[in-house]
N, C-alpha and C positions, 0 to 999 in steps of 0.2 A: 319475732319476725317483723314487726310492727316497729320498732326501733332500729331495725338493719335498712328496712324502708323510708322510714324518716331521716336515718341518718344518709345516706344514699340521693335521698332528694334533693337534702341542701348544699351537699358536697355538686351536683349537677348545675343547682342555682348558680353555685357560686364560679364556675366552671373552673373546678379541682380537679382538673383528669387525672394529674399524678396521683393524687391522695385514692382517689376511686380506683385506679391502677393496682394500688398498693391496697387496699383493701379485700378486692381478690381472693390476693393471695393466703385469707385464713378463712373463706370461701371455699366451701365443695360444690360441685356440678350441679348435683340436686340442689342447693342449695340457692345459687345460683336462678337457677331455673322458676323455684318457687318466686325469687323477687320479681324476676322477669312475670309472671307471673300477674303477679298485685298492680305492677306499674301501665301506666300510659299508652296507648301506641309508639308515639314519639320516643316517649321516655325508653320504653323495650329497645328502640334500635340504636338509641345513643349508648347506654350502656350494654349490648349486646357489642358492637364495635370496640368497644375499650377492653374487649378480653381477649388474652393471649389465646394464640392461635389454636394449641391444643385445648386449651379448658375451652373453647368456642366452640369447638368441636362436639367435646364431651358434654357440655350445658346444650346444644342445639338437639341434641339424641332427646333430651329429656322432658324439649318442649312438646307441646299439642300441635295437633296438624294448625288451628289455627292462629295458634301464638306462631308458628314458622310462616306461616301469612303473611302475620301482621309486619316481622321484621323484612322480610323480604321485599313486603311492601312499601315498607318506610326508607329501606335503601334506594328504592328506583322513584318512588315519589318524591323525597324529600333532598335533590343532589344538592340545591342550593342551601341546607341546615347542612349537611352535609361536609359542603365546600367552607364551610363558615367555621366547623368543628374541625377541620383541618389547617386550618389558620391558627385555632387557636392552640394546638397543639405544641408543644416542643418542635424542634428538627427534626428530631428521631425519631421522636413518637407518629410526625406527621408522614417518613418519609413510608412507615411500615404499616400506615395505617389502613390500606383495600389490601397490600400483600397479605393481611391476617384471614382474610376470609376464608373460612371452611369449606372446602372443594363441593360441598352440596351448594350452599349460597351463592358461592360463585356464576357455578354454571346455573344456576338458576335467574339467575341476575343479567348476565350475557343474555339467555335467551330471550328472555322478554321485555328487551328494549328495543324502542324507535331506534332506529341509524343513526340520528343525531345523538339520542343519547348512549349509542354503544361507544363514540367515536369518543363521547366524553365519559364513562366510565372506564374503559382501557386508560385512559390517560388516569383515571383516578385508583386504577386499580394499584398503580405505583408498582409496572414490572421494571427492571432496572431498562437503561438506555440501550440499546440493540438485544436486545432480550432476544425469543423467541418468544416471548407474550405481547409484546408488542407488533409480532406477524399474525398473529393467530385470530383466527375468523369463529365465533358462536354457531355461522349455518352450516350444520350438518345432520344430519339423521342418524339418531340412534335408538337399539332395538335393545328388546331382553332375550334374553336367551329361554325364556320358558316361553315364549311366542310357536306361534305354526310359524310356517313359511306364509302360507295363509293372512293372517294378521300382520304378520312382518310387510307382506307388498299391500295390506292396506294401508299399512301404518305410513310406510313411504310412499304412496298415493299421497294419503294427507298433507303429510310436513314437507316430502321431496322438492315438492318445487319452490320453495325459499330456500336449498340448500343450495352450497358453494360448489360442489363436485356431490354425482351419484352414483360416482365408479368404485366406489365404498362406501358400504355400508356398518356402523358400528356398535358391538356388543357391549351394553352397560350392565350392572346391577341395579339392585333397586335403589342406593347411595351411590350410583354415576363411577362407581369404580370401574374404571376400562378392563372388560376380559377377552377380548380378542374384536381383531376386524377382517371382514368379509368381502370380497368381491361382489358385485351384483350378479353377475355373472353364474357366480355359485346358489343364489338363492333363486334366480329364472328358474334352472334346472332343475333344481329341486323338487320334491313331489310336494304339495301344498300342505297334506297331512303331518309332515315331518314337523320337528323341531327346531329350532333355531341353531340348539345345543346340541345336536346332532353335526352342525358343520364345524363347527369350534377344534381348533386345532393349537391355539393356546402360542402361535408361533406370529407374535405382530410388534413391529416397533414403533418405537413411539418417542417423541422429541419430550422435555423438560421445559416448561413455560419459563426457568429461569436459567436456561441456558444460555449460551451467547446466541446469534445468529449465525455464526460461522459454521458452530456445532450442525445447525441443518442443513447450512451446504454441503458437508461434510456428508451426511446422512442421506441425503436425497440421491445426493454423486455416487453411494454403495449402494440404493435400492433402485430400482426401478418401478415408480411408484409415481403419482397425480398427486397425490397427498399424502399428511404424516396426522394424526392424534395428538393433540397436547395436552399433557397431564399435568396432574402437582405430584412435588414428592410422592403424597400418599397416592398416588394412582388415580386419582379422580379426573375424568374425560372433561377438561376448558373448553375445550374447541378445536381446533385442524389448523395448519398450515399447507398452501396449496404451492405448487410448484412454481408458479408465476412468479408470486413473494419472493418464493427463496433465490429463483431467479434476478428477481429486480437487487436482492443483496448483494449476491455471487459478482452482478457487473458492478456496483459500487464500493466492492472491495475490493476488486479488478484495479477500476478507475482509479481507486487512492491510491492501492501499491504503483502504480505507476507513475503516479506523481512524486508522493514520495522519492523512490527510485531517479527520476528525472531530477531532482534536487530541489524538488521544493514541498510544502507541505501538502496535506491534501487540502481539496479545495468542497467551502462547505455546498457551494452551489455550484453549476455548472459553469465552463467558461465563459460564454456567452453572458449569464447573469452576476456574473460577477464582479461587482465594481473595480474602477481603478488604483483606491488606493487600498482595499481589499486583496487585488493582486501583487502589486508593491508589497505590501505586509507580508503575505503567502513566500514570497519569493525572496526577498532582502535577508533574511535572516540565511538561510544556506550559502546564499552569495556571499556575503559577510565572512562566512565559516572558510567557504574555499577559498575565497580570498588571502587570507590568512592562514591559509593552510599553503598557495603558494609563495608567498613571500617568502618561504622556511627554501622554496626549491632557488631561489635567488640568492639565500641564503646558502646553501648548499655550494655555490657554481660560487658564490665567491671565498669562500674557504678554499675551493682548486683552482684560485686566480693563476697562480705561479705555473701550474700546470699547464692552464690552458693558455698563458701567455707563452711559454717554451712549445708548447705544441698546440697552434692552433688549429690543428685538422681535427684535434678531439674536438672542437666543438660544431664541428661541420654535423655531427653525428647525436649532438644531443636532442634535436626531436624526434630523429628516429628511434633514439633509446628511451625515452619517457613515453612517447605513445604507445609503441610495443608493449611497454609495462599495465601501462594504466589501460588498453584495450585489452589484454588477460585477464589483468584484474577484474574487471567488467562483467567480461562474458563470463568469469566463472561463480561471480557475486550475479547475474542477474539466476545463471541456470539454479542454485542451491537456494535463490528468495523462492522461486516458483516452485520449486521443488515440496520444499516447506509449506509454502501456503494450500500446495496438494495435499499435503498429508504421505506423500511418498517417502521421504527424509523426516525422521525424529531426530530429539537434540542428540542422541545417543548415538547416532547415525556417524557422528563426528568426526573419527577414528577410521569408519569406513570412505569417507569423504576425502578426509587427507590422505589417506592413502594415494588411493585414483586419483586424485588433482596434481598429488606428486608428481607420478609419474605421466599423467596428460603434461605437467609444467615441464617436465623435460625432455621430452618429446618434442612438443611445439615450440621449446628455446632451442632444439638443436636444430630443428627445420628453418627456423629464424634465422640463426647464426650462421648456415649452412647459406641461407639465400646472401646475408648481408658480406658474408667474407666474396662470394662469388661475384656480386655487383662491388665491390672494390678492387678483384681483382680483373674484373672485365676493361671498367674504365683507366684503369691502371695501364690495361695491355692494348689499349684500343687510343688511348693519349688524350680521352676526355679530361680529364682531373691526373694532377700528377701530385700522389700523396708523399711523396717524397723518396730518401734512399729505404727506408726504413717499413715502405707498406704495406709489406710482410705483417709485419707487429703488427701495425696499425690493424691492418684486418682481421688480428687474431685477438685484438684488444676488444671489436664491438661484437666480433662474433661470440669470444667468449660472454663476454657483458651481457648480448641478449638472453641467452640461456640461461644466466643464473636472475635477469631482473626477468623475464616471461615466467622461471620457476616461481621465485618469487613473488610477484603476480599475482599468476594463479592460487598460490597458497593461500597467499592474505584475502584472497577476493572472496575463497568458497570457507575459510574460517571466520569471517566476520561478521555473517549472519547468525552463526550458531552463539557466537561471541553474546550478540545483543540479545538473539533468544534467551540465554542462560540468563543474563541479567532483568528478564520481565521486558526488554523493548520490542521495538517492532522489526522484523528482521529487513523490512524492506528499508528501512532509515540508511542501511550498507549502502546509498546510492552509487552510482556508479561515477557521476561527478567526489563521491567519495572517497572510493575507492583509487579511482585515477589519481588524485592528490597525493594521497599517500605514497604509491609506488613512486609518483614523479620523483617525490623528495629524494625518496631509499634509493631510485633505481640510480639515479645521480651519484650517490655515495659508492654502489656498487660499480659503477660505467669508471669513475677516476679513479676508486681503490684498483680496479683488475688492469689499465693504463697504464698506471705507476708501477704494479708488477712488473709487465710485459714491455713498456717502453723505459724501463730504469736505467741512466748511463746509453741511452739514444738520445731519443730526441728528450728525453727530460731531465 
């Protein structure tokens, strides 16, 4: 042992974390534990840190009450050895290296830091970027279940009033393994005599510290609840996330898809705080896109030069026929983004989607085509606009046209969110300056192909 020690030392000297890493692994737990054991204060937490998650676990079972002191106490005292051993780490090694913590240390570690320094161990604890470990609060109170009721309201006498919410109460083991949570409500009532394990009904949810944050939107929106438990994997009680949080995410994921959506990217800060050429940046890039998305509809109109020089009435009619298009498209790309971000619409949904939008498209193209033939033939008989001998056709050219570009439309508008979902983007990117480009182009191709049918050997 004396040799695993020595050699272990100057592996530390030398800061070899890979090699120490890699040593480990012909390491057993006890074994482990023994060295932890012989070593330093310091030295115990530095290499206590460098063990994979599970052997961490399984080496911490083995230590003494007061070797799990001492590490415990070396993680909250020592942040700046700490911050210096995460420097000196790899990338990878640095990015996983508080994610390893054994769900006992952890919550151990939360609880008994100052505010300043909880604010900087969550940042050290390295949970990914919108996590749900990065909403989640240390202050809450938790009981055992071999408590009275008795014990249980002294117990929350004691600690309750540094908790975040007391409208639950939660059941741990003696390893912070979450077993169920409690109303207050339920333990008032209660006879003092009882048992804690006597209200346990085993029926509690609870969020994933490495979840996204969406997931607890999600989750908060299905229960009716002030708070949720945030566990690890293994079931060990982090801390709570309280409805506020999830609230302050819900509207900044609100605010982005909307941005997005409007056609520009999200923005990192609010508008107001957000510089000028920050905004420009934000915004140039979509502009850019649609931009060049209509030059194709310029493009479009001048492939039907001929057309539209033989029959210039059809172009009386072309922004009635692109807007129609691109406001279908829209409204049926904004209704299936939100849908989506509800959780009401899966990608699988798809099928059922284009169905309905089908037939919403042609529906609402025939309502269209019904109004537009009617306002040609009004000002036709009325001697506003004299579309000529022919506008008959004519009105049966835009009417047909709306219907198939509104079908249209709608088609493309409510499959191109599911389109991005399947590919991992973001379905609100569908913007609805998006969406309108595209039909502009097509509904153009559709407006002169059904013209050319309808007015061939007329006026064309």
């Amino acid at each position: 042992m004396n040799e695993i020690k020595i050699r272990f030392q100057q592996l530390i000297e030398d800061k070899d974390w890979k090699t120490v890493k890699k040593e480990f692994n012909n390491l057993e737990s006890v074994q482990i534990a023994e060295l932890i054991a012989e070593l330093s204060k310091s030295e115990r937490t530095i290499i206590f840190r460098l063990l994979p998650r599970e052997l961490a676990k399984e080496t911490f079972k083995h230590l003494s009450h007061d070797e799990k002191e001492d590490i415990i106490e070396g993680l909250i005292a020592n942040v700046n050895k700490l911050t210096n051993l995460l420097n000196d780490l790899d990338p990878d090694d640095r990015t996983a290296f508080f994610e390893e913590l054994p769900g006992p240390v952890s919550q151990r570690l939360m609880q008994t830091l100052s505010e300043e320094e909880k604010e900087i161990t969550i940042k050290l604890l390295g949970y990914p970027k919108d996590s749900i470990g990065r909403l989640m609060t240390p202050e809450y109170v938790a009981i055992r279940p071999y408590y009275t009721i008795e014990q249980a309201l002294d117990h929350i006498r004691r600690f309750g009033r540094d908790s975040e919410t007391l409208n639950v109460v939660y059941i741990v083991d003696d390893n912070w393994k979450l077993i169920d949570d409690i109303r207050i409500k339920e333990i008032i009532l209660a006879s003092p005599e009882q048992k804690v394990a006597e209200l346990i009904d085993n029926r509690f949810v609870s969020l994933n510290a490495f979840d996204d944050q969406e997931v607890a939107v999600k989750i908060f929106s299905d229960h009716d609840r002030v708070a949720l438990p945030v566990t690890d994997t293994d079931g060990t009680l982090l801390g709570i996330v309280t409805i506020d949080d999830v609230m302050d995410v819900a509207e900044e994921e609100s605010t982005e898809d909307f941005q997005k959506f409007g056609g520009t990217e999200g923005l990192d800060l609010s508008y107001t705080k957000t510089s000028l050429p920050d905004m420009v940046k934000k915004r140039a890039g979509w502009l850019i896109v649609l931009f060049l998305g209509e030059m194709l509809t310029a493009s479009a109109m001048g492939h039907f030069d001929e057309e539209i020089e033989k029959a210039v009435v059809l172009a009386l009619f072309v922004p009635l026929i692109i807007s129609s298009g691109g406001n279908s498209g829209s409204q049926a790309a904004s209704l299936i983004i939100r849908a989506l971000a509800l959780g009401e619409l899966k990608l699988k949904s798809w099928w059922y989607v284009m169905r309905k939008e089908i037939f919403s498209g042609l529906l609402l193209g025939s309502i269209l085509g019904i109004i537009g033939f009617t306002r040609i033939f009004i000002w036709q008989e009325v001697g506003l606009y004299d579309y000529g001998e022919y506008w008959i056709w004519v009105g049966l050219s835009v009417s047909v046209s709306l219907l198939f570009i509104v079908l249209w439309g709608t088609f493309a508008g409510s499959m191109i969110p599911f389109l991005l979902k399947k590919l991992g983007l973001d379905p609100a990117t569908a913007s609805a300056p998006f969406v309108a480009t595209l039909v502009d182009v097509t509904g153009l191709i559709i407006y002169f192909s059904v013209a050319a049918l309808f007015l061939s050997g007329k006026l064309l």
